[in-house]
N, C-alpha and C positions, 0 to 999 in steps of 0.2 A: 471489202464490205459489199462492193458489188456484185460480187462472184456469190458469196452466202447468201442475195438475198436471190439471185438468181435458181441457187440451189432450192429455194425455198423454208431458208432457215430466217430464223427473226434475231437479232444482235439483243445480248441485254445490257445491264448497266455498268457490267464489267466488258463485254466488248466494247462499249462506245470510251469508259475513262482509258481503255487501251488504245484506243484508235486518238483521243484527245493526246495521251502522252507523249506522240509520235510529233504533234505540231505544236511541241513547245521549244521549237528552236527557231530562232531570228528567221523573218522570211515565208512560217508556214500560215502566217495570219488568215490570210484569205481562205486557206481550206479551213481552219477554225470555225469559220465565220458560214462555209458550207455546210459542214458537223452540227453546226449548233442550228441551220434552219433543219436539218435531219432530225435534230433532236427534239425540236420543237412540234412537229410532223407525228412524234410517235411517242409525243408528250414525257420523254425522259429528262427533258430540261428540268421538273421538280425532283431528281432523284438529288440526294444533297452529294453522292459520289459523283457524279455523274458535273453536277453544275460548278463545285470546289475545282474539277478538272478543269473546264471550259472558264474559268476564272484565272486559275494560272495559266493559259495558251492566250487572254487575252494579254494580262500582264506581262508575259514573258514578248512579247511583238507589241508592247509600247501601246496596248489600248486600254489606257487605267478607263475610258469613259465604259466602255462593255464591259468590262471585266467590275465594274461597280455596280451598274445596271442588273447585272448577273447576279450580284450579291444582294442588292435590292428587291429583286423579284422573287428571293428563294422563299417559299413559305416558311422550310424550317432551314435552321442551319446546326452546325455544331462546331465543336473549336477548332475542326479541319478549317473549315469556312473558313472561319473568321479568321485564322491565320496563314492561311493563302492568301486570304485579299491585303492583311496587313505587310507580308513578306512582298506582295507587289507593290505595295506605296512605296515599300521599303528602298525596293532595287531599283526602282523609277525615282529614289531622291527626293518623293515626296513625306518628307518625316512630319509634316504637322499634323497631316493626314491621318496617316500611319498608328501617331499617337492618341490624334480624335477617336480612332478606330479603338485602339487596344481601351481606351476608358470605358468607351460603351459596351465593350466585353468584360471587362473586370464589372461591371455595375450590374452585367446581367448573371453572374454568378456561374459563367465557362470554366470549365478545367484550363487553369493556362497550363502551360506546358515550358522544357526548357527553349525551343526553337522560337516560342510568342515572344521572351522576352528579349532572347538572341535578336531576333529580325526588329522589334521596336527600338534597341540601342541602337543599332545599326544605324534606321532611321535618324534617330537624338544624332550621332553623327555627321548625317549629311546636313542637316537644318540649322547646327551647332544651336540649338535648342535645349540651353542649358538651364530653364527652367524646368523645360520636360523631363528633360533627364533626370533631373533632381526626383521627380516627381515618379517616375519607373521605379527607381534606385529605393527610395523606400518601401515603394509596393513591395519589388522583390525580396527586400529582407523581412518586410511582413508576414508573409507567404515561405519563407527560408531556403529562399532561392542563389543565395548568396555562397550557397555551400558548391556550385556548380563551376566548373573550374570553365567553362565556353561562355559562364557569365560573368563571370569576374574577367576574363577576355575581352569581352563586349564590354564591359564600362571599362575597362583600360583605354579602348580605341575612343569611345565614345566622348570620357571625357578630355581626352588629347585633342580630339578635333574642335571640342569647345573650348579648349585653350586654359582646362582646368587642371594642368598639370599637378598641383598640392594632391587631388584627388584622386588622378589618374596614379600619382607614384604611393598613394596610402593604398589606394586597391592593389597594389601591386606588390607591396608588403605584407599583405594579407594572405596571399599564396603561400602555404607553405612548401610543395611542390610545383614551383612554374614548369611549362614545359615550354619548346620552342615557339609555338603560337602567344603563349604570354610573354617569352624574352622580344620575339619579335613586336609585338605590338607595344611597349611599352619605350624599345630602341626609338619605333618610329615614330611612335608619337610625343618623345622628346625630341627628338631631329624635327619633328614638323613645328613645336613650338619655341622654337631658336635657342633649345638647351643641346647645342652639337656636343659643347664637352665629356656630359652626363651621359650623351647617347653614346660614343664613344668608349667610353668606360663600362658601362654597360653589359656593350656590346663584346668586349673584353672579358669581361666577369664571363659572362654566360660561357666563353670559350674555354674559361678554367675550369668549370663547372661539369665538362667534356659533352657537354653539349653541341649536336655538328649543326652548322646552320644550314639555311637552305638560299633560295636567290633571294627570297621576300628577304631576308633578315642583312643578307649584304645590302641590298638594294638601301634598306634603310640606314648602315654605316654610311655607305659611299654617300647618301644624302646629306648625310650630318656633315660627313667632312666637305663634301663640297660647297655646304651651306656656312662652313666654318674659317672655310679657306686654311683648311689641313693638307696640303698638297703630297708630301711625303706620309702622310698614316695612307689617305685618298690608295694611293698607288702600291702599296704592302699591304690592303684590305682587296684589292684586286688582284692584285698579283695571288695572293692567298685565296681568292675564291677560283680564281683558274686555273692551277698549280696543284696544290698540298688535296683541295677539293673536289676537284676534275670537273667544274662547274662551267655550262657553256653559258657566255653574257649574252643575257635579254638587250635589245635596243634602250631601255631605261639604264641599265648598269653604264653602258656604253654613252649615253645621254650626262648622268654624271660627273662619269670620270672626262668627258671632255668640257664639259660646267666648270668641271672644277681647274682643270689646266687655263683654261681662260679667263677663269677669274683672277688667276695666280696672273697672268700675262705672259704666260706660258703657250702663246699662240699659235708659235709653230708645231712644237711638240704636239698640240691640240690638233695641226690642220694636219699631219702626217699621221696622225691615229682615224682622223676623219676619212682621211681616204684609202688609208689601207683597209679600213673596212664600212664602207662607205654602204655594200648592200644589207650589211649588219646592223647599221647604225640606224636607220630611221629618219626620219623629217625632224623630232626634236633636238635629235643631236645637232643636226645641220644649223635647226633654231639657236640654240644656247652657243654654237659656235659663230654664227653672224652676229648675235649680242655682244660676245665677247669682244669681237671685233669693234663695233662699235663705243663700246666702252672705252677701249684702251686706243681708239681714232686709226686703226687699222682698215684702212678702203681696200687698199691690195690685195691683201688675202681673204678677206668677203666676196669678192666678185669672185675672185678663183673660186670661193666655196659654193658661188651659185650656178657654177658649170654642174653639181650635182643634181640641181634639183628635178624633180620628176612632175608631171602633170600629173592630177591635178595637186597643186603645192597650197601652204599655208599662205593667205597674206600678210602676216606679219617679218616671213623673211624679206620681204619688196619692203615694205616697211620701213624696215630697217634701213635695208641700204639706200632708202629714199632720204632717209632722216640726215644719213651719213653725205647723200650727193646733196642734202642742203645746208648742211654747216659749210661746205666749200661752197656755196651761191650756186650748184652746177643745175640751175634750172632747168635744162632740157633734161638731163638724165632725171631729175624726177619727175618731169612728166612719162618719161619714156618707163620707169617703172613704176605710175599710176594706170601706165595701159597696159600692163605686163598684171597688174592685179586680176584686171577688166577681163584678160585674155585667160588667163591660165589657172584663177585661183576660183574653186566655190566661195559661194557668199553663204557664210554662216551666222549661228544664233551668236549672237556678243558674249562674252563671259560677264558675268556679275559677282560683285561683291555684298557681303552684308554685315550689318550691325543690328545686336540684339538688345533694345532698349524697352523696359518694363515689361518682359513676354513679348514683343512686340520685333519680328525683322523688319530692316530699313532696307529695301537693296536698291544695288545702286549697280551703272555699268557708265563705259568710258564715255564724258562729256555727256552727261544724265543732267537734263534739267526738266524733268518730271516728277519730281518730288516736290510735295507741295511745299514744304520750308528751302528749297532750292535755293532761294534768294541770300536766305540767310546762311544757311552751307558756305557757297560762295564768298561771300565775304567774312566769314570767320578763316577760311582755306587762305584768301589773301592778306588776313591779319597776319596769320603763322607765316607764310612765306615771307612779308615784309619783315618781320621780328627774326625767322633765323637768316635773312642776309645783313641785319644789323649785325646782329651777332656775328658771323660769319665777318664782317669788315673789323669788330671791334680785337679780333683775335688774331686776323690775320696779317697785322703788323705788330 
């Protein structure tokens, strides 16, 4: 750019969306951010190519505030706009967003498109905003958008992550040619909602069908079984994807299959897969392999597993074996891995959970007493606890 204006040439609205294109990968934010005071300079910030760009380079480096701001300020826009900025609430996890957007776009009477309602499921996905969804899902058969086989994909996934399985498996009968992307999406999102048997079967069917799978589609077997405690399918669904299908394992494949030996108590088998490929394997494998161990009160081969670990590490593996050095009282060792957190691990954002009550998420994260009914949370949580170790004594003789 600088050499052309050198030349004495002037950029127009197709050089600048090509020069924006270049800084939509992790990391180019900042020249973004230098493009866009160029742009402003030479008044191309109103071009709606031009600003649609500079809305996905904010999105794509994690600046929904700019990249909204941007949307904000377009005099005019068209359903590129609007479906750029919805595609970045989308990929940034903000579905309520996402969906507030796509309304005010349906209400101003936009050409939706198939990709508007692709990236708003998506969203319904991460929010598990099963109102929303409901509320898309109609639009698009309104509109007879239902006839798109990436849409009917998209509420496959979307409603699996809502945990609407009945819906998730009628949209899925509604296919009458699925293809891989719809076997896989409907595997996984029975394996995510604790129906491993069905996903498994499934996952069988589509192989009669001669349909070849890919790693997304094992990846979602080996979950099921692992979440099933199938140890021998677990290991003929792997063996099969590295063998017959010449498939090399992703760190999640590998994360799995040693989930699932350990949940079997299968621990060694488990710490001898972990370390013959140990730079294959990843930090969660190492995780689900220190869990294991803790589950089944194995200290010995936890510490062995934490001769792996690499800086900077998760702290949840210290954790662990914090937990594990205080069922045996060994009080110095868990200080001494409270300071190995201090030392070696970043401090990160908490994970959360949530519940969806009247449109309404609750979320919540570990040892949360920020929610205004907190009080009463709690003592409902130590009602149930007190009621199943009744139970739990009344059965246990």
């Amino acid at each position: 750019m600088a050499g052309m204006e050198l030349e004495g040439f002037k950029g127009d609205e197709f050089t600048f969306s090509s020069l924006l294109s270049s800084c939509k990968y992790k990391g180019s934010g900042e020249l973004g951010k230098q493009l866009h005071g160029l742009l402003i300079k030479q008044s191309f910030d109103l071009d709606i190519l031009v600003a649609s760009s500079l809305i996905d380079v904010y999105a794509k480096n994690d600046n929904l505030y700019d990249a909204r701001k941007v949307f904000d300020e377009m005099p005019t826009r068209n359903s590129v706009s609007w479906t750029t900025m919805i595609v970045g609430y989308g990929q940034q996890e903000y579905g309520k967003e996402a969906v507030k957007l796509f309304r005010r776009m349906f209400g101003k009477d936009y050409c939706l498109d198939e990709l508007t309602f692709a990236s708003v499921l998506s969203s319904c996905g991460f929010t598990s905003g099963a109102s929303e969804l409901m509320q898309v899902h109609s639009c698009l058969i309104k509109l007879g958008f239902e006839a798109f086989l990436s849409i009917n994909n998209g509420l496959i996934y979307a409603y699996s992550k809502c945990g609407i399985v009945a819906a998730a498996l009628q949209c899925f009968r509604l296919i009458a040619e699925p293809d891989l992307v719809t076997w896989t999406s409907i595997i996984c999102g029975l394996a995510f909602c604790g129906l491993e048997k069905d996903a498994v079967k499934l996952f069988d069917k589509m192989l009669s069908y001669g349909i070849r799978p890919d790693k997304i589609a094992f990846l979602g077997v080996l979950s099921a079984c692992s979440h099933g405690g199938f140890v021998s399918m677990g290991l003929h669904y792997f063996n099969l994807m590295t063998n017959q299908y010449q498939l090399v394992p992703d760190p999640e494949h590998l994360t799995c299959l040693i989930d699932l030996l350990g949940r079997a108590g299968s621990l060694d088998q488990a710490f001898d897969l972990l370390k013959s490929m140990r730079k294959e394997a990843g930090p969660d494998a190492l995780t689900a392999f220190i869990r294991a161990c803790r589950t089944h009160g194995n200290l010995k081969l936890a510490k062995r597993a934490m001769e792996f670990i690499s800086e900077p590490d998760e702290p949840v593996n210290y954790s662990l074996v914090s937990n594990m050095y205080a069922s045996e009282g060994r009080w110095s060792d868990v200080a001494r891995m409270h300071k190995l957190i201090n030392d070696r691990c970043e401090q990160k954002t908490p994970g959360l959970s949530w519940v969806e009550i009247a449109g309404y998420n609750h979320l919540f994260k570990s040892g949360d007493r920020s929610h205004p009914q907190s009080s009463d949370l709690y003592a409902m949580l130590g009602l149930l606890l007190n009621t199943m170790k009744e139970d739990y004594k009344s059965t246990a003789f």
